[in-house]
C-alpha positions in Angstrom: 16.6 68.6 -113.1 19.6 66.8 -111.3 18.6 68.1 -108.2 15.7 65.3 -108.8 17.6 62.5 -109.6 20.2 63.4 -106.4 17.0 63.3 -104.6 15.3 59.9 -105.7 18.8 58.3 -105.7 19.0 59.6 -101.6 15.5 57.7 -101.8 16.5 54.9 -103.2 19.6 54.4 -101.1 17.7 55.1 -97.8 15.2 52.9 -99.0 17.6 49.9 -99.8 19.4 50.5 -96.2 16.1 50.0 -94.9 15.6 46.4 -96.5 19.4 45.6 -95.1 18.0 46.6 -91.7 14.4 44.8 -91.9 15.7 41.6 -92.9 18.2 41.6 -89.9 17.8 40.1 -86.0 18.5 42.2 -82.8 21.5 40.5 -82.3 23.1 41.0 -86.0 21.9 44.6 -85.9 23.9 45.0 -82.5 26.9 43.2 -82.7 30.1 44.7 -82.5 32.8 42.1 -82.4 36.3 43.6 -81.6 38.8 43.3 -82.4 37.7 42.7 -86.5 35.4 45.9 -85.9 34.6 48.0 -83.4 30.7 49.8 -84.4 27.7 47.7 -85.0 25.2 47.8 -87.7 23.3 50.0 -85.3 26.3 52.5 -84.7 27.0 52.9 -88.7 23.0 53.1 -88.6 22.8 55.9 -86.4 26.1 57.9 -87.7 24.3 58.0 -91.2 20.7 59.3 -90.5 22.4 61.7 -88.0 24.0 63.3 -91.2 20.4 63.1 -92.8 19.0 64.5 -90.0 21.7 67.5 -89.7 20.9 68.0 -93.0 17.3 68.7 -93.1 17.3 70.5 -89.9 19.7 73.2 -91.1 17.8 73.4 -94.3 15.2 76.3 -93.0 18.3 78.5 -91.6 20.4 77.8 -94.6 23.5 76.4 -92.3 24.3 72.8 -91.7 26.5 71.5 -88.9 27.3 68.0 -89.6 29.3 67.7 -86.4 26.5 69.2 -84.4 24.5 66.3 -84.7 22.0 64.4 -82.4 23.8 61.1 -82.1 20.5 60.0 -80.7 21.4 56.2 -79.3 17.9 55.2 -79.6 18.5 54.6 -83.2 21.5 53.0 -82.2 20.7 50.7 -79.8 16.9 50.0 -81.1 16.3 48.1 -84.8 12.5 49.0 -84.2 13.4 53.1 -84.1 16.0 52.9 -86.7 13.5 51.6 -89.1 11.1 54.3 -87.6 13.5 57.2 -88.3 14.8 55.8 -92.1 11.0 55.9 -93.0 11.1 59.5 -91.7 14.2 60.6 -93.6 13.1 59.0 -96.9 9.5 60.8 -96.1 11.5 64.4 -95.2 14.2 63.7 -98.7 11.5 63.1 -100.5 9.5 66.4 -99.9 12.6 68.3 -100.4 11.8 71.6 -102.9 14.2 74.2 -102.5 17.1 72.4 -105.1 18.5 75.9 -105.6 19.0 77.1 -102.0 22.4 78.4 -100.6 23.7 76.9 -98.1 26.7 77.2 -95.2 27.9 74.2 -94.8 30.1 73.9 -91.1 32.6 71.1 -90.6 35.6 71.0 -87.9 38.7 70.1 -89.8 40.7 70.9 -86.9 42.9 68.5 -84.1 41.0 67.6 -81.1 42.9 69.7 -79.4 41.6 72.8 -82.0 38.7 74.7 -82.8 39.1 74.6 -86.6 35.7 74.8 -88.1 35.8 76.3 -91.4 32.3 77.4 -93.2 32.1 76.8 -96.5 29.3 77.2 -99.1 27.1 74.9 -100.7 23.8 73.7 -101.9 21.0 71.5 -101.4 22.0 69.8 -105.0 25.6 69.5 -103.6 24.7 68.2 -99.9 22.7 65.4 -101.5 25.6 64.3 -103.3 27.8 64.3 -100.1 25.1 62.3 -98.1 24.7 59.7 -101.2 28.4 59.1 -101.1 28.3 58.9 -97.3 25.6 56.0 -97.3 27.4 53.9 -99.8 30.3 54.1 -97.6 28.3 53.1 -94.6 26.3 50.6 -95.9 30.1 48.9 -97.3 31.1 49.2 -93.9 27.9 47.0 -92.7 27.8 45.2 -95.5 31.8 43.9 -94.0 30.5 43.7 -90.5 27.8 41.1 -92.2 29.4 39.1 -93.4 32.2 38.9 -90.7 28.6 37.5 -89.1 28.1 35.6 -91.9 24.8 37.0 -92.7 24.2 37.1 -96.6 22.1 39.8 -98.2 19.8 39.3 -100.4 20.2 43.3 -101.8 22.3 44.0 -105.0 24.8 46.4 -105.2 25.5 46.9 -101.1 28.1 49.5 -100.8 28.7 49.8 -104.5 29.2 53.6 -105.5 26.8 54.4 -108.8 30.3 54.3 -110.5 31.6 51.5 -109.6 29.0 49.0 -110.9 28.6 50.8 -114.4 32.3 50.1 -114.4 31.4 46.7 -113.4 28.6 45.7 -115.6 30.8 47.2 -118.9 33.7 44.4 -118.7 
């Protein structure tokens, strides 16, 4: 049963970063100013459904590679395809049925100058929580670049973790 709620909440999420990214210009969405930041809506964009994207690939072999990923600068560059390829990760989290499934999970830990990539295992339940956590973070980080454009958002809770606002709302 939590597998479900880690799965609509992924929904929900993706679906909310899609509003932040509908309601914003070419410019705002490709905007890096340095030296107050140095990634653009778009880059942050991209980094994040290149984790989704990692993730649902490696679901049918059972092995994920988050640092194998596509970094596919279409999505980057392009508001139009970003918006194309959030409708598609909400569309492939949604239909996701194997909850229970084993996973290998690869990540380098290492120095650049090491090959340290240490396997560990997980699960579909588990991975879900890791990429909810890893959009919040994001969409903080674009929420900041935002308003250092002074672009107001009309979307409650932007880069809030779950947490964080209960905590909030009970004071």
């Amino acid at each position: 049963m939590y597998w479900k709620l880690l799965q609509q909440n992924n929904c929900f999420l993706l679906k909310r970063f899609l509003t932040i990214i509908e309601s914003l210009t070419d410019g705002q969405y490709l905007l890096d100013k340095q030296p107050l930041f140095n990634s653009s809506v778009g880059a942050h964009t991209r980094h994040v459904l290149d984790h989704y994207q990692a993730f649902i690939d490696g679901l049918p072999m059972g092995h994920i590679n988050y640092d194998a990923r596509a970094r596919v600068s279409d999505v980057e560059l392009n508001r139009t395809v970003a918006i194309e390829k959030i409708n598609s990760m909400i569309t492939c989290t949604a239909q996701i049925d194997n909850h229970d499934q084993a996973l290998l999970v690869s990540v380098d830990v290492g120095m650049p100058e090491s090959e340290d990539v240490v396997p560990q295992r997980s699960t579909v339940g588990r991975e879900l929580t890791f990429l909810h956590g890893h959009l919040v973070h994001h969409e903080a980080l674009v929420a900041f670049i935002l308003r250092a454009q002074n672009v107001s958002l009309d979307v409650d809770n932007v880069g809030l973790a779950p947490s964080t606002v209960k905590h909030r709302e009970a004071l």
